[in-house]
C-alpha positions as CSV (number, residue, x, y, z in Angstrom):
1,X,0.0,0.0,0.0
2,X,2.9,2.6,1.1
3,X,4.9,1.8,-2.2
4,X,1.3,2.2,-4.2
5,X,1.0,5.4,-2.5
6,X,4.3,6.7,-3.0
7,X,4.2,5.7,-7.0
8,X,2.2,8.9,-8.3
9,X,5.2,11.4,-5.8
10,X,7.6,9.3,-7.7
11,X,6.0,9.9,-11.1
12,X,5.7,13.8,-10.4
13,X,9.0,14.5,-9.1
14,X,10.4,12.3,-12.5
15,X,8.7,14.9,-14.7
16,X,9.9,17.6,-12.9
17,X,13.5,16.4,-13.0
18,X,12.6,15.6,-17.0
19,X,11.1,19.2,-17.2
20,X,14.2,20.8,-15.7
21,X,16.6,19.0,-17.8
22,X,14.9,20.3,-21.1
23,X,14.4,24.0,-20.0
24,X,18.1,23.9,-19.2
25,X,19.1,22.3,-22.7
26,X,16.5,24.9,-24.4
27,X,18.5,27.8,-22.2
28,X,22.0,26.3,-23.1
29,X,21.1,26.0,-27.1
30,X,20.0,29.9,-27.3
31,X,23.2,30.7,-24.8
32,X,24.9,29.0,-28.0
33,X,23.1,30.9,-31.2
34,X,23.7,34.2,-28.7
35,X,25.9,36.7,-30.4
36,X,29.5,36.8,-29.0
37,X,29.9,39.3,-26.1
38,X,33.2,41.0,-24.8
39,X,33.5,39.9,-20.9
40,X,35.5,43.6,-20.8
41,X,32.3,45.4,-21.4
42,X,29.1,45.9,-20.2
43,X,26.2,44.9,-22.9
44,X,23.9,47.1,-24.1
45,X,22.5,45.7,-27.1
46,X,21.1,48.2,-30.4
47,X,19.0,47.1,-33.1
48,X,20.8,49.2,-35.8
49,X,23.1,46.3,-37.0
50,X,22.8,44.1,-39.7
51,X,24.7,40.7,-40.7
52,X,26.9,40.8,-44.0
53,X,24.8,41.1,-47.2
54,X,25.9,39.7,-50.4
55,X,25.2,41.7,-53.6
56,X,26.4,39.0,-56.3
57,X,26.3,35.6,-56.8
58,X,29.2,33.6,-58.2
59,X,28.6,30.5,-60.3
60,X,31.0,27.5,-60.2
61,X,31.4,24.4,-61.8
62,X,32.9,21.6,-59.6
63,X,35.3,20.0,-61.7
64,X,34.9,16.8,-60.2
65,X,32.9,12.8,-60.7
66,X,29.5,13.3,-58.7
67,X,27.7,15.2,-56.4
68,X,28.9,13.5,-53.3
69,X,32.8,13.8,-54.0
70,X,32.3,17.8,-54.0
71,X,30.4,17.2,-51.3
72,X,33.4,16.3,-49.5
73,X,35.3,18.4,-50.8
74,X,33.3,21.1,-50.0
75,X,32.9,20.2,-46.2
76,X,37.3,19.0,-45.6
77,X,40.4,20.6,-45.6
78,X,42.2,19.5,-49.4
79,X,45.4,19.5,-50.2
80,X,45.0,23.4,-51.0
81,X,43.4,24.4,-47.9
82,X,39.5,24.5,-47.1
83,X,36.9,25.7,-50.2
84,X,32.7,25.4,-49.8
85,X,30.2,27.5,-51.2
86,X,26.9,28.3,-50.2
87,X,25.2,25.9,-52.1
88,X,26.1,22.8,-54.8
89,X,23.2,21.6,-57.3
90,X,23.9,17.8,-58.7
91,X,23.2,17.0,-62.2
92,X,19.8,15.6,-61.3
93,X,18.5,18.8,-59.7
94,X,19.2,18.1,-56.3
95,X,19.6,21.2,-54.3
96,X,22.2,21.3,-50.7
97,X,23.3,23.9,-48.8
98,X,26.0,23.8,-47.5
99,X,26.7,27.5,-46.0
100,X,24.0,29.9,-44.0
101,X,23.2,32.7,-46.8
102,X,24.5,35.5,-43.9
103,X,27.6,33.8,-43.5
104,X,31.3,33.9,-45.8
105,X,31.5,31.1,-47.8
106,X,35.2,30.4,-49.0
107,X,33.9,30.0,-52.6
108,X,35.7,32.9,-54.8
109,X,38.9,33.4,-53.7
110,X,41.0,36.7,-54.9
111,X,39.7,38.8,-57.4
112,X,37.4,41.6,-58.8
113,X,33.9,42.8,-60.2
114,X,33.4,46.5,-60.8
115,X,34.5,48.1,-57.6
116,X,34.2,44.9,-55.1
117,X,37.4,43.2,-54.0
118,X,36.8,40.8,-51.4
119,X,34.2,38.8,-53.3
120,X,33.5,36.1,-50.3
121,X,32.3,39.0,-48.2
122,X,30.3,40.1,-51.0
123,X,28.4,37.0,-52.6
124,X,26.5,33.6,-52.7
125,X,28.5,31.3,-54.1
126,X,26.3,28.1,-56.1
127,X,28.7,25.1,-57.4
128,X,27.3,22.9,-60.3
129,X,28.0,19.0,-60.8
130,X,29.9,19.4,-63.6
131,X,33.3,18.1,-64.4
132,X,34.1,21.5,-66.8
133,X,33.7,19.1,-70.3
134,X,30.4,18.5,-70.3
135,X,26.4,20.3,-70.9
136,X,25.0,21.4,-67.8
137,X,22.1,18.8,-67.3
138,X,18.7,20.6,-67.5
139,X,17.3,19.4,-63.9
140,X,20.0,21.4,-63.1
141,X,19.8,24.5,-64.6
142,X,15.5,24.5,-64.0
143,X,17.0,24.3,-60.1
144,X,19.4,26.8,-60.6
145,X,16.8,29.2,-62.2
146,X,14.4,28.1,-58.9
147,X,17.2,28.9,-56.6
148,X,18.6,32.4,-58.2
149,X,14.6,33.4,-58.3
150,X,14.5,32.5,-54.1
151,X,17.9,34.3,-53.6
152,X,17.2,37.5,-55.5
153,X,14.0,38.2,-54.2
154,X,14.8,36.7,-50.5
155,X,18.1,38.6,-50.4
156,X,17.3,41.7,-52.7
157,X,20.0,40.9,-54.7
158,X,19.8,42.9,-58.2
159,X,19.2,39.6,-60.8
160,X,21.7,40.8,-63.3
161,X,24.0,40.5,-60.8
162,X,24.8,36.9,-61.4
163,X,28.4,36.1,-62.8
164,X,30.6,33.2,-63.1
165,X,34.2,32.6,-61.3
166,X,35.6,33.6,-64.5
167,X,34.0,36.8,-64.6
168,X,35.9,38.1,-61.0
169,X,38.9,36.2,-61.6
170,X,39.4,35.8,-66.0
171,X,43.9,35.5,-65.3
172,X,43.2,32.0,-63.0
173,X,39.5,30.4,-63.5
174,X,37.4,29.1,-66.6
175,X,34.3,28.2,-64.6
176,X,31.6,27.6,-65.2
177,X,32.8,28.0,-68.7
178,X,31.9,28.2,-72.6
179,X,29.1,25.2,-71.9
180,X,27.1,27.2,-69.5
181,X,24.0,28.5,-70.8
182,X,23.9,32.2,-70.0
183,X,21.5,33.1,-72.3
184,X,19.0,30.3,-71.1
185,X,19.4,32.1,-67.9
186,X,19.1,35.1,-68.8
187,X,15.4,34.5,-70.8
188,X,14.2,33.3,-67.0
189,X,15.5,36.9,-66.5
190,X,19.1,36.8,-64.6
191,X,22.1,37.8,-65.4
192,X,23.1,40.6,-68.0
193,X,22.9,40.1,-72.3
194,X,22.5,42.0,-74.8
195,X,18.8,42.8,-76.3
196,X,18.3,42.5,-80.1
197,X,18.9,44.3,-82.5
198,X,22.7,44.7,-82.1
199,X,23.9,47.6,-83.4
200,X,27.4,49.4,-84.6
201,X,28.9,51.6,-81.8
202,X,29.4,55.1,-82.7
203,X,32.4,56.8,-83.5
204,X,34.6,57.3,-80.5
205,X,32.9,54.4,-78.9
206,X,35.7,52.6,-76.1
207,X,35.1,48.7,-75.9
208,X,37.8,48.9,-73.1
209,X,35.7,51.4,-71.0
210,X,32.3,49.4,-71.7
211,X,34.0,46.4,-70.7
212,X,35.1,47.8,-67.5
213,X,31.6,49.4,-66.8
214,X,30.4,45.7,-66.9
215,X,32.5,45.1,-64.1
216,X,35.5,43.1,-66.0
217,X,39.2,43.9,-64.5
218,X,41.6,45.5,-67.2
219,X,44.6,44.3,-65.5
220,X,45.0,41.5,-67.8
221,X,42.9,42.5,-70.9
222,X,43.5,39.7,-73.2
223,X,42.3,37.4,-70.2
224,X,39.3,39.6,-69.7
225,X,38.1,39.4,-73.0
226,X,38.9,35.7,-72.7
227,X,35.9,35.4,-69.9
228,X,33.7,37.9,-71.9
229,X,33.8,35.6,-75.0
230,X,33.2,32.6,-72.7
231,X,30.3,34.2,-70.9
232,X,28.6,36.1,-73.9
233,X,29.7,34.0,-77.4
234,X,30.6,30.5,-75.6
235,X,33.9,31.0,-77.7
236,X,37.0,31.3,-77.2
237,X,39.3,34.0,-78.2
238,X,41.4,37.2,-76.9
239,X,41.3,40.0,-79.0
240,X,37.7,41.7,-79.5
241,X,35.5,41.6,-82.7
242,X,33.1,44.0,-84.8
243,X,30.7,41.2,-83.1
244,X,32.1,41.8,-79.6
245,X,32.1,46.0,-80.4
246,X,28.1,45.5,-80.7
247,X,27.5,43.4,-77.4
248,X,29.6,45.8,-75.7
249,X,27.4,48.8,-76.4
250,X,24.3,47.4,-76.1
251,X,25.4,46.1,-72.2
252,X,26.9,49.9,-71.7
253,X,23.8,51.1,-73.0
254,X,21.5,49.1,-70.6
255,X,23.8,50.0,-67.8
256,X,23.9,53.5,-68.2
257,X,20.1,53.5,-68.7
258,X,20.0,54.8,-72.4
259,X,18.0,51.5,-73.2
260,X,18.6,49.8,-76.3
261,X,18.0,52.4,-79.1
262,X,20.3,52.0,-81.9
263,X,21.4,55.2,-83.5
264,X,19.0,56.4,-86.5
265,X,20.2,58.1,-89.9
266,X,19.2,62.0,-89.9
267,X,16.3,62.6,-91.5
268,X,15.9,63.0,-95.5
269,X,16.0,66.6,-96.9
């Protein structure tokens, strides 16, 4: 009878141990998302912060076998120190993420686009399953286009400000290369290309300075115009044709706002 009488105490002081064990594992899990604070100073928090923002996003091709090896690559230290990215797509559509979208993925290394230098504090970073030799599969591309849409809305991210690695860094990468279909992309609306109808520049017209309005570096120009024929023509190439003149100043044109209006012949007398 005293042991049948005790059992319901027992029960209660059980879920009251059981209760006190989660509240203090809820308690010590936001202790661990807490921002860091200096023991030195006294904290007195202010809402008017904000985490980094990326402005770009930098496409990649993996270079490797399957989804899972870059995978692993992605997540271990390799022989020429730790990469990732924010997010890898596999040639079947499969989306992972790999890196929080606040965070600084170690995805495009040194290099430049327009005025931005450190391009990891600046951008999302999406790797393909690709091995660089190959068409991009089309599962992958519809999740790329699923993904950039999320992203650029989610993030306020400008959509023509989607470039490849080659783009930021033409003297040392080719990714995602001559097989990538920019222009499919950019008919779902992201990324920059030039609007028909393509038209002569005018006299005086500088394919150096519309190149460099785009955002390409001029250190190296024959490499730079090695990426723009990649990204625009899916050619290769270093030295710039009447062909490359008229994509130039139709991108300069949409950039500087003046539209797409080729220039018309004065009027007849």
């Amino acid at each position: 009878m005293k042991a049948t009488a005790l059992q319901p105490i027992s029960t209660a002081h059980h879920s009251l141990r059981l209760g006190g064990v989660l509240l203090l594992l809820v308690l010590l899990g936001a202790c661990a998302h807490a921002p860091p604070r200096n023991p030195l100073a006294t904290w007195v928090p202010s809402p008017n912060y904000d985490t980094r923002r990326a402005v770009l996003i930098v496409l990649h091709y993996t270079e490797q076998q399957s989804a899972q090896e870059s995978l692993d690559t992605l997540r271990t230290r390799n022989s020429g120190g730790p990469v990732s990215a924010h997010y890898l797509i596999g040639r079947d559509g499969h989306i992972y993420q790999l890196v929080a979208d606040p965070m600084r993925a170690w995805q495009a290394g040194p290099g430049r686009w327009g005025t931005i230098t450190d391009l990891n504090s600046a951008s999302i970073g999406i790797e393909l399953d690709n091995d660089g030799h190959s068409p991009f599969a089309a599962p992958q591309i519809a999740s790329l286009v699923s993904l950039l849409g999320d992203l650029t809305t989610r993030l306020n991210i400008p959509p023509t400000q989607i470039i490849g690695h080659e783009d930021l860094a033409p003297t040392r990468k080719i990714d995602p290369g001559p097989y990538f279909p920019w222009a499919q992309l950019a008919a779902a609306g992201f990324g920059r290309w030039p609007q028909s109808p393509l038209c002569d520049p005018p006299t005086g017209f500088d394919p150096w300075m519309a190149l460099g309005l785009i955002g390409y570096a001029l250190d190296d120009r024959p490499a730079a115009v090695r990426a723009f024929h990649h990204h625009f023509r899916a050619m290769q190439g270093e030295a710039l044709d009447a062909q490359d003149l008229q994509i130039l100043y139709n991108l300069a044109q949409q950039i500087d706002g003046g539209g797409n209006a080729c220039a018309q012949p004065p009027p007849a007398s």
